[in-house]
C-alpha positions in Angstrom: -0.2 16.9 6.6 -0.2 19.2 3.5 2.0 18.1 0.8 2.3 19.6 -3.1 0.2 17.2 -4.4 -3.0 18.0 -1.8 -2.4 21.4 -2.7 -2.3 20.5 -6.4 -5.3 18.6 -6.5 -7.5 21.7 -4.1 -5.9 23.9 -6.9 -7.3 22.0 -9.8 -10.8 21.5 -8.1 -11.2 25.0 -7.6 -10.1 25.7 -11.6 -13.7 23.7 -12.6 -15.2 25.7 -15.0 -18.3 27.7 -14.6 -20.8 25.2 -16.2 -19.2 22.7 -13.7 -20.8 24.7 -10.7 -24.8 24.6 -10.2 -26.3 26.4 -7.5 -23.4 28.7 -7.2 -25.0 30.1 -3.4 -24.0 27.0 -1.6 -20.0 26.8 -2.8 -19.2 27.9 0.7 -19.8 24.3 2.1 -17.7 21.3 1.2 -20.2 18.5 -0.3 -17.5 15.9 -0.9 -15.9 15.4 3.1 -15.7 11.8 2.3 -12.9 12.2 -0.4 -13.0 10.5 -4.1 -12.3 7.0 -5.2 -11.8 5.2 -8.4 -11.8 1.0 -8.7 -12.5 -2.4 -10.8 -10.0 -0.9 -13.2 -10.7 -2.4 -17.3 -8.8 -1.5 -20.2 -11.9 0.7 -21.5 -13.4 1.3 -18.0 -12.9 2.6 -14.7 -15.5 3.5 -11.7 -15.7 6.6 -10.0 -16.8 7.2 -6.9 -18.0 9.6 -4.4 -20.5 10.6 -1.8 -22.3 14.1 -1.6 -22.8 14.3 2.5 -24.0 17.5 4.5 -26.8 18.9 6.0 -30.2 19.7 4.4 -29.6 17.5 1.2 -32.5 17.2 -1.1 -33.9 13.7 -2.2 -32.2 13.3 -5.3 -29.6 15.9 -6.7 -27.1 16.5 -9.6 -23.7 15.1 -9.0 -21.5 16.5 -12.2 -18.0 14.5 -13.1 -15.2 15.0 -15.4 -12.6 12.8 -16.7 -9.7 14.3 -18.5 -6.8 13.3 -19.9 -4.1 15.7 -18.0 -3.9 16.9 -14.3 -4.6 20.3 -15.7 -8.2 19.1 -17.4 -7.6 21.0 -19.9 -8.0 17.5 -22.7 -11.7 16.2 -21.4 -12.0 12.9 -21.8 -15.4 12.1 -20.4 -18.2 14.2 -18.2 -21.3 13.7 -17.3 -24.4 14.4 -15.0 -25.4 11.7 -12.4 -28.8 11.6 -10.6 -28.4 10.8 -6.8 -30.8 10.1 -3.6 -30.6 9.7 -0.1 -32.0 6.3 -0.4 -28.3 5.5 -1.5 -26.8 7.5 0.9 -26.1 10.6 -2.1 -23.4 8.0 -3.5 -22.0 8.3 -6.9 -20.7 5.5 -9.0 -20.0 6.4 -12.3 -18.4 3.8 -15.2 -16.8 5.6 -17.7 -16.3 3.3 -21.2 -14.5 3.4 -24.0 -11.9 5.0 -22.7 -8.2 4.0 -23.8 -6.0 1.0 -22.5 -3.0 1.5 -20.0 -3.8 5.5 -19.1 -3.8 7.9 -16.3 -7.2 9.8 -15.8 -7.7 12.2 -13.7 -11.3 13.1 -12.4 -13.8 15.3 -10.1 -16.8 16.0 -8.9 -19.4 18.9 -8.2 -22.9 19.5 -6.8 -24.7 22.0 -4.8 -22.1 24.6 -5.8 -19.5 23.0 -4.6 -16.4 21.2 -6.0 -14.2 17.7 -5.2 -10.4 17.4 -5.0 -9.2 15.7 -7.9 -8.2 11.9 -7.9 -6.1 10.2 -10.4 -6.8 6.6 -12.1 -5.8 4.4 -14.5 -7.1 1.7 -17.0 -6.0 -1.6 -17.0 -3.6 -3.0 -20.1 -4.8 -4.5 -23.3 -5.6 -7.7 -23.5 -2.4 -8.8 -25.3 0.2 -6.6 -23.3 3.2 -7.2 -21.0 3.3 -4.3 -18.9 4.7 -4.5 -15.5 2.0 -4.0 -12.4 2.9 -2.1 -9.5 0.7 -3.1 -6.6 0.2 -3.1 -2.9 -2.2 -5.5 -0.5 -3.4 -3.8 2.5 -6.2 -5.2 5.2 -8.0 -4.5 8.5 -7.8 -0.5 9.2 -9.0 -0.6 12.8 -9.7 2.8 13.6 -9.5 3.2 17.3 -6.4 1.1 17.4 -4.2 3.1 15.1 -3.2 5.8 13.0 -2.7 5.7 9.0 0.3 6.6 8.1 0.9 3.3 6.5 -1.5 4.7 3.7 0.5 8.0 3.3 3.5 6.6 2.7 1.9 4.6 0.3 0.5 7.7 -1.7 3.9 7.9 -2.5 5.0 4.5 -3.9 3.2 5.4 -7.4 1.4 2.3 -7.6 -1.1 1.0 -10.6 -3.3 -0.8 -8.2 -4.5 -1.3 -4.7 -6.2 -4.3 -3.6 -7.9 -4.2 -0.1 -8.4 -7.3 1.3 -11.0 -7.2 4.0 -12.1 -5.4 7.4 -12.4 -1.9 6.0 -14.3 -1.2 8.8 -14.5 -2.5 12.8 -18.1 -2.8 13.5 -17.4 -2.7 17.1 -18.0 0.0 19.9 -14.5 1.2 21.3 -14.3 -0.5 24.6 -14.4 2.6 28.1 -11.1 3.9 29.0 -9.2 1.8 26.3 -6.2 4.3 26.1 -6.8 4.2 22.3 -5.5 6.8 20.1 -9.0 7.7 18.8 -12.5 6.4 19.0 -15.0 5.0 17.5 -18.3 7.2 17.4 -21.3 5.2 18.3 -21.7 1.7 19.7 -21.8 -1.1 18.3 -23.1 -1.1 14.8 -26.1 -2.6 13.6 -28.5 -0.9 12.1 -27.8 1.3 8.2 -27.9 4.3 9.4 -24.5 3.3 12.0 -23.0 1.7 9.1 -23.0 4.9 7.1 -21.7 7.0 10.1 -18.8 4.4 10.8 -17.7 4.5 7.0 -18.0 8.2 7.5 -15.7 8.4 10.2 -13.2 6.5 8.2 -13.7 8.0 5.4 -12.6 11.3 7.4 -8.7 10.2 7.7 -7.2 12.2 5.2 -3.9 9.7 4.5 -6.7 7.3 3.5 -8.7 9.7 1.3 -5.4 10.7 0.1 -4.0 6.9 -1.1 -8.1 6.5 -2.9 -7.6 9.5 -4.7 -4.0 8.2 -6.0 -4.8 4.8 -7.7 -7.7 2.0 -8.4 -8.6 0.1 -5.9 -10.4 -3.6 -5.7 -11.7 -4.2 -2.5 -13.1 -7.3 -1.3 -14.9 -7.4 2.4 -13.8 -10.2 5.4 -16.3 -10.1 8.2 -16.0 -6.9 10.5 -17.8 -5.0 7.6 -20.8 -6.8 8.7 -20.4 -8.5 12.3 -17.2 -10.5 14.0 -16.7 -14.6 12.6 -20.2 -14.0 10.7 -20.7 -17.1 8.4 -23.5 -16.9 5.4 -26.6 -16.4 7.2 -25.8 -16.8 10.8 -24.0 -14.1 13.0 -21.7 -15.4 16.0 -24.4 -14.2 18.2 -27.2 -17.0 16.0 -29.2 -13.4 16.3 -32.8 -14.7 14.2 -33.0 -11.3 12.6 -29.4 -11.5 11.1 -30.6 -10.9 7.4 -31.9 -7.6 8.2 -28.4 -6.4 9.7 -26.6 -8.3 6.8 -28.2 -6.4 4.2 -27.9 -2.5 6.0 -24.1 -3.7 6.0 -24.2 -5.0 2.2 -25.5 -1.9 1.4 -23.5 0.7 3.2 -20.5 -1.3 1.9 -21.1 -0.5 -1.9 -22.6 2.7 -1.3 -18.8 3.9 -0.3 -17.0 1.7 -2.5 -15.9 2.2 -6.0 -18.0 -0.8 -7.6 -20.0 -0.4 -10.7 -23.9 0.3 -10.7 -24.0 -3.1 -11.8 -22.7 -4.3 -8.2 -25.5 -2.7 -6.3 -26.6 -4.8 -3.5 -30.2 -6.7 -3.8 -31.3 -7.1 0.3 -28.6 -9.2 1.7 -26.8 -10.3 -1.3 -24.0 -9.0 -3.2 -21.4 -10.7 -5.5 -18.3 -9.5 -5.1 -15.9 -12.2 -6.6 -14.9 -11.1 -9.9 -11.4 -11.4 -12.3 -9.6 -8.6 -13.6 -6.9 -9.3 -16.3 -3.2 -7.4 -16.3 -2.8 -7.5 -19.8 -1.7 -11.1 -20.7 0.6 -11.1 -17.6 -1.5 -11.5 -14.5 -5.2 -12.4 -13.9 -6.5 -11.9 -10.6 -9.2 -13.3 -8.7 -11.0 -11.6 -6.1 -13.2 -13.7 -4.1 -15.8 -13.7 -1.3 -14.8 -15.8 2.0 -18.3 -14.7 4.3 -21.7 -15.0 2.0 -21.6 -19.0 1.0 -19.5 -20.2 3.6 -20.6 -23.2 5.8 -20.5 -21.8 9.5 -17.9 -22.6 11.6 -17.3 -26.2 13.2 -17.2 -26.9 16.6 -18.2 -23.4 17.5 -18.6 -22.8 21.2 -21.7 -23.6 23.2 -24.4 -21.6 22.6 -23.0 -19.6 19.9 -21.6 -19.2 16.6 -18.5 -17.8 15.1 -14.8 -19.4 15.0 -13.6 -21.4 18.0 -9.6 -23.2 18.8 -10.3 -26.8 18.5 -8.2 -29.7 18.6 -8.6 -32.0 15.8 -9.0 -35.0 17.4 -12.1 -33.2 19.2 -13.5 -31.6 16.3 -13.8 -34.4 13.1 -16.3 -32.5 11.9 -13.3 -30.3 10.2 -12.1 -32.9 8.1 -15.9 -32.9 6.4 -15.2 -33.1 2.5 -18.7 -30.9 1.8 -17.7 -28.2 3.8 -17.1 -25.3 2.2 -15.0 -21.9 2.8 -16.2 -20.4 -0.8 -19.3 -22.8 -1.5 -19.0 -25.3 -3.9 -20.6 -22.9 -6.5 -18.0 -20.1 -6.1 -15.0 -22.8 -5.7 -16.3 -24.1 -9.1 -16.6 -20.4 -10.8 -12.6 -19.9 -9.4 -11.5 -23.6 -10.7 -13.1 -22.8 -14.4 -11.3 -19.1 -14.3 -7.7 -20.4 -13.5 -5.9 -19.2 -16.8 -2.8 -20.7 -18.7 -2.8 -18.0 -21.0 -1.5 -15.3 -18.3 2.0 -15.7 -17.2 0.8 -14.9 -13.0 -2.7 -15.8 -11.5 -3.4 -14.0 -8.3 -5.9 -15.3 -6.0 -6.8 -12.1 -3.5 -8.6 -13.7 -0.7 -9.1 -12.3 2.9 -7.2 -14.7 5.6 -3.8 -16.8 5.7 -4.3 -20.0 3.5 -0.9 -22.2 4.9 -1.5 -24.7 7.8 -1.3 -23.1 11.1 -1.2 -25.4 14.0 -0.6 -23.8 17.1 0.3 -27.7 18.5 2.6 -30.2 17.0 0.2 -32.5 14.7 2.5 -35.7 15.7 2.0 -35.2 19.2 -0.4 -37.6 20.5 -3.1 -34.4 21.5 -2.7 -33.6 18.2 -3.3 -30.4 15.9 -5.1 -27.3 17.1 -6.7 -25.1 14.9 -8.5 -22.1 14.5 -11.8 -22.8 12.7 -12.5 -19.3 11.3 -10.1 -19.8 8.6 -8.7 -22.2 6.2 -7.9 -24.7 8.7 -11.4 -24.7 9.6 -11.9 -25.5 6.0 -9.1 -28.2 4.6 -10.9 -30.0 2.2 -12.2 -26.3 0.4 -8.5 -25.4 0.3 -7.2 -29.0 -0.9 -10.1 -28.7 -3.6 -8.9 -24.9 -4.6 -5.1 -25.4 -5.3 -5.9 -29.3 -6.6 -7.8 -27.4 -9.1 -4.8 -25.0 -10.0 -2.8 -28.1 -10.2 -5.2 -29.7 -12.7 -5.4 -27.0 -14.7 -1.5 -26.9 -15.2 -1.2 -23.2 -13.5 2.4 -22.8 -13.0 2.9 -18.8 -11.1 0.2 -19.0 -8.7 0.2 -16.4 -5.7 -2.5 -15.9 -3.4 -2.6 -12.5 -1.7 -4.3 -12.2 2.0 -4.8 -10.4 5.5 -6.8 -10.9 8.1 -4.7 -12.3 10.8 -2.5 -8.6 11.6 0.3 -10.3 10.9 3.1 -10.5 8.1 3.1 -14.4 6.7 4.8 -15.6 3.6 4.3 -19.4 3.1 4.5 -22.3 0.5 1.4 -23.7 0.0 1.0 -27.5 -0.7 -1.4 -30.2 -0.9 -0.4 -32.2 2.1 1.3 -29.6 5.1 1.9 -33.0 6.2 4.2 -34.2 4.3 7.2 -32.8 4.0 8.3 -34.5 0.7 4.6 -32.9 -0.7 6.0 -30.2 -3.6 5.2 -26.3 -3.2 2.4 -25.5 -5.4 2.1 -22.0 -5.1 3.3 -18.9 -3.0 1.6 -17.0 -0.4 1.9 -13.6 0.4 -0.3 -12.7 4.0 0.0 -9.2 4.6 -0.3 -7.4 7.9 -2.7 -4.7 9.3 -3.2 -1.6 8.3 -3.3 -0.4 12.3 -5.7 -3.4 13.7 -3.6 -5.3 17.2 -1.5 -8.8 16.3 -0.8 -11.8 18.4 1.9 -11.5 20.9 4.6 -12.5 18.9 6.0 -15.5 21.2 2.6 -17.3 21.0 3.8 -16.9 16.9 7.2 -18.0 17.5 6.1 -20.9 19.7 4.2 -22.5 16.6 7.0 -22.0 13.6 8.5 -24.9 14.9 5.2 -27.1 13.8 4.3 -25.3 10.7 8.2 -25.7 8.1 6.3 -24.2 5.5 6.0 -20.8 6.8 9.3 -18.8 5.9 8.7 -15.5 7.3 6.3 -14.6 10.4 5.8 -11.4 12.3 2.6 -10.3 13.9 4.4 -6.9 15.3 4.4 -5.3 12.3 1.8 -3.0 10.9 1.9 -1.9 7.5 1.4 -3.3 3.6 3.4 -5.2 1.0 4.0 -3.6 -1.8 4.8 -5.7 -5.2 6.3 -5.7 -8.4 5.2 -7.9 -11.4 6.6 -9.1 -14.7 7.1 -11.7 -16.7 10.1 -13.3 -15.0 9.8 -12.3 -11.4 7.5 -11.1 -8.5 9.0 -8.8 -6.2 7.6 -7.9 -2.7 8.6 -5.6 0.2 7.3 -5.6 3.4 6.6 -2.3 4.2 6.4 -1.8 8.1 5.3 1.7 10.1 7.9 2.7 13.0 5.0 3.6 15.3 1.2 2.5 14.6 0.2 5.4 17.6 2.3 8.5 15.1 0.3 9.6 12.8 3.5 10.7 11.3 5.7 7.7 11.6 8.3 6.9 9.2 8.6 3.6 7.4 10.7 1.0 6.5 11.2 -2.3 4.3 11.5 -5.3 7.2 12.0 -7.7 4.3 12.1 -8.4 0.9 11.5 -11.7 -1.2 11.1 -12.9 -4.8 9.3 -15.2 -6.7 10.5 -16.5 -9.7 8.5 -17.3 -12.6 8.1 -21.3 -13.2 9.4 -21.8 -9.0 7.0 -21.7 -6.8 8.0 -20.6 -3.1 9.5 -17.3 -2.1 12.7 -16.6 -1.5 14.9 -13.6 0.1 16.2 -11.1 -1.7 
C-alpha cells in the first residue's frame, strides 16, 4: 500500500545530493531491497542499519550515510563513509555519537549509485528527564502463517520505541499443501547462507520495512532464530555439530539487526542483554532466555527441547541450580534493578506467571510446560526475590512467545493466594504466528487466579504509554491475520498505577 509518507521518504531519497551518489552508472538498480533500520537508542547515540544486497557485489564497497536534523536534510547532523564486505553479508551498522538528547533524526543510505528510503529515529532522554515513552511489544512474525498488517497500523501510532521480543524469524520449511497465505523459500534452515535468504524474505514485507524505518527498535532473539526449544549448546535434535549451526544463526541475526559494531558476533556467542535508561523514568532490561540456559527437564526420549510434564513426574523442575538466564546473567539483572528510575522494565521472550494446564491440588498434580518459566521456578523465584530485595516498587516485565495475549500478576508463591503481587506482566501476542485453541486456554484459567486477561486468538501488539504516575496499555488486535489489509482494533485496555502493582481495566 502506498501512503504519503512512502512517497515522502522515495522523494527525499531521490533529493541526495550529488557527492551522495558514487558510481552514478548503476542508479538504475535498488541496492537497499531490505529496507533501513535504526536501534539501541542513547541520548548521544543511535545505530543505523542497512544491508547493500544485489547481484555482482564486489568484496568490500562504500556504503555513504547521512543523519540530519529535518525530514528535508537540508540541517546535516552527521554523514559518513562505511566500508562493507560480503563476509558480513554487505551489512551496515553505523553509531552515530554525540548527537543531542530526546531528538528525531532522520537518515539514508547510498552505494553503487544508488540511494535508500529515508528512516526516522530518535535519541533517548537525558539522564535526569521525565519525558513520557510511547512504546509497543511485538513477537513471533511467522511468515507463512500470516500477513503484517499489524506492523502497518503500527507505523501509524507515532511511537518512540519498539521492542521485539523474539522469533523474528521461523527457521522452519513450510509444511506441502499447508493452505498458507505465503511460503517460506527453502527448507529447513541450517546452514548461513539459508539464514541470510530467510531474513531476506522477511525483510521483503514492506509493512515491516515500513514500521523499522519509523522508530528505534531493541530486539532481543527467543529460539526460532536459531532452531525450535534450542537450549545453550544443545539443539532439540542433541545434533553433535550444533555449534556450527548456532553460530551461522548468531551471525545472520546481527548482520540484519540494528546493533552496534560493538555487538558483532564472535563464532557462537553473542551478548545481547543490555539496559537502556528512559530518562530517569524507566530503565529497561533486555535479556537473553536461549545462550546460558540449562536445557530442558524431563525432555522426551531421545531428544531434547521442551516437553508437558507433570510435576510429580518431573522433580527435576524444582532443582534450585537450574537456571533460565544462568546464574551469571540472573546476577548481572539483580545488580541492575534501579531505585533511582520511577518504572523498571524487564523485556524478556516468554510468559513469566504460573501456567498449569491441571489443578496443582488435584492429587495428579500440576502439569507444566518445561520450555518456559515453569520449567524454570527457582530462576524466576530468584529474579523477582531480587526485585523485592532491592526495594523496586513499578516493576513490569514485557514478553511473547506463547501467540497469545496474557496480562498477569506475578508473585512469589502462585500458590498461595494470600502471597502479594509483586509486579505486573504484560505477554503480548503474535505478530501472525498460530495460538492455542482457545478452550484448551479457557480450560486452565480456572487453576491459574493470577492471570486477569487471556486470549490466544488474537494476533497483534500492545502498545503502551509511560509516565510518572501511570502505565497505559492497549491491546491492539488485527481483524484478519490472512488480509494483508485488515483493519484493527483495541480488544482491551488496562493500567498500572505507579506504587500498585497488578493491572487493572480501564
Amino acid at each position: 500500500m502506498t501512503t504519503r509518507r512512502s512517497l515522502l521518504s522515495l522523494a527525499l531519497a531521490s533529493a541526495l545530493p550529488p557527492a551522495f551518489v558514487h558510481n552514478a552508472c548503476a542508479a538504475d538498480v535498488d541496492r537497499f531491497t531490505l529496507g533501513v533500520a535504526s536501534g539501541c537508542p542513547r541520548p548521544a547515540s543511535v545505530v543505523l542499519w542497512t544491508r547493500v544486497t544485489g547481484a555482482d557485489l564486489p568484496d568490500k564497497l562504500e556504503v555513504r550515510w547521512e543523519l540530519a536534523r529535518d525530514e528535508a536534510f537540508s540541517d546535516i547532523a552527521e554523514r559518513g563513509v562505511e566500508i562493507v564486505d560480503s563476509a558480513w553479508a554487505h551489512s551496515v551498522h553505523v553509531q552515530p555519537a554525540g548527537l543531542e538528547p530526546s531528538r528525531s533524526y532522520w537518515y539514508r543510505f547510498g552505494a553503487l549509485g544508488a540511494r535508500s528510503a529515508a528512516g526516522r529515529t530518535r535519541t533517548a532522554p537525558a539522564a535526569n528527564s521525565n519525558e513520557i515513552l510511547n512504546f509497543a511489544i511485538a513477537s513471533c512474525q511467522r511468515y507463512d502463517q500470516g500477513h503484517y498488517a499489524a506492523w502497518r497500523h503500527m507505523a501509524d501510532e507515532n511511537l518512540d520505541l519498539v521492542l521485539f521480543l523474539g522469533d523474528y524469524i521461523y527457521e522452519y520449511a513450510s509444511a506441502p499443501n499447508a493452505g498458507r497465505v505465503r511460503r517460506h523459500e527453502g527448507g529447513l534452515v541450517t546452514s548461513l547462507r539459508q539464514y541470510r535468504e530467510r531474513y531476506a524474505q522477511y525483510k521483503s514485507d514492506p509493512a515491516l520495512q515500513a514500521m523499522h524505518a519509523r522508530a528505534p527498535w531493541i530486539v532481543v532473539w527467543d529460539d526460532h532464530e536459531v532452531d525450535n526449544d534450542y537450549a545453550r549448546d544443545q539443539s532439540q535434535t542433541l545434533d553433535p555439530m550444533f555449534a556450527l549451526r548456532r553460530a551461522a544463526a548468531y551471525q545472520a541475526y546481527w548482520e540484519h539487526m540494528p546493533f552496534p559494531p560493538a555487538m558483532r558476533p564472535k563464532q557462537a556467542d553473542m551478548r545481547i542483554y543490555e539496559r537502556y535508561d528512559w530518562g530517569r523514568l524507566a530503565r529497561i532490561h533486555t535479556v537473553d532466555d536461549r545462550q546460558y540456559r540449562d536445557p530442558q527437564a524431563c525432555p522426551r526420549e531421545g531428544r531434547g527441547g521442551s516437553n508437558q510434564v507433570m510435576l510429580k513426574e518431573c522433580p527435576q523442575l524444582l532443582d534450585e541450580k537450574r537456571s533460565l538466564l544462568g546464574i551469571e546473567q540472573e546476577r548481572w539483572l539483580a545488580e541492575g534493578w534501579s531505585a533511582e528510575h520511577r518504572w523498571n522494565l524487564l523485556a524478556q521472550q516468554t510468559l513469566m506467571a504460573r501456567f498449569s494446564s491441571r489443578d496443582p491440588n488435584a492429587d495428579a498434580g500440576a502439569r507444566y510446560w518445561t520450555d518456559g518459566w515453569d520449567g524454570y521456578p527457582a530462576s524466576r523465584r530468584r529474579v523477582l526475590a531480587s526485585a523485592i530485595e532491592r526495594k523496586i516498587a513499578n516493576l513490569v516485565t514485557l514478553g511473547g512467545d506463547v501467540h497469545a495475549n496474557y496480562v498477569t500478576d506475578l508473585k512469589l508463591d502462585f500458590g498461595d493466594p494470600k502471597s502479594p503481587v509483586i509486579a505486573t506482566e504484560f505477554c503480548g501476542t503474535s505478530i501472525a504466528s498460530e495460538g492455542l485453541a482457545p478452550e484448551r486456554v479457557a480450560a486452565a484459567l480456572p487453576f491459574n487466579p493470577h492471570i486477569r486477561y487471556a486470549r490466544p486468538d488474537q494476533r497483534g501488539y500492545v502498545r503502551f504509554r509511560l509516565d510518572a504516575n501511570a502505565l497505559q496499555a492497549q491491546l491492539r488486535v488485527v481483524d484478519n491475520v490472512l488480509d494483508p489489509s485488515s483493519g484493527i482494533q483495541t480488544a482491551a485496555r488496562f493500567v498500572v498505577e505507579a506504587g500498585k502493582a497488578g493491572a487493572q481495566p480501564a
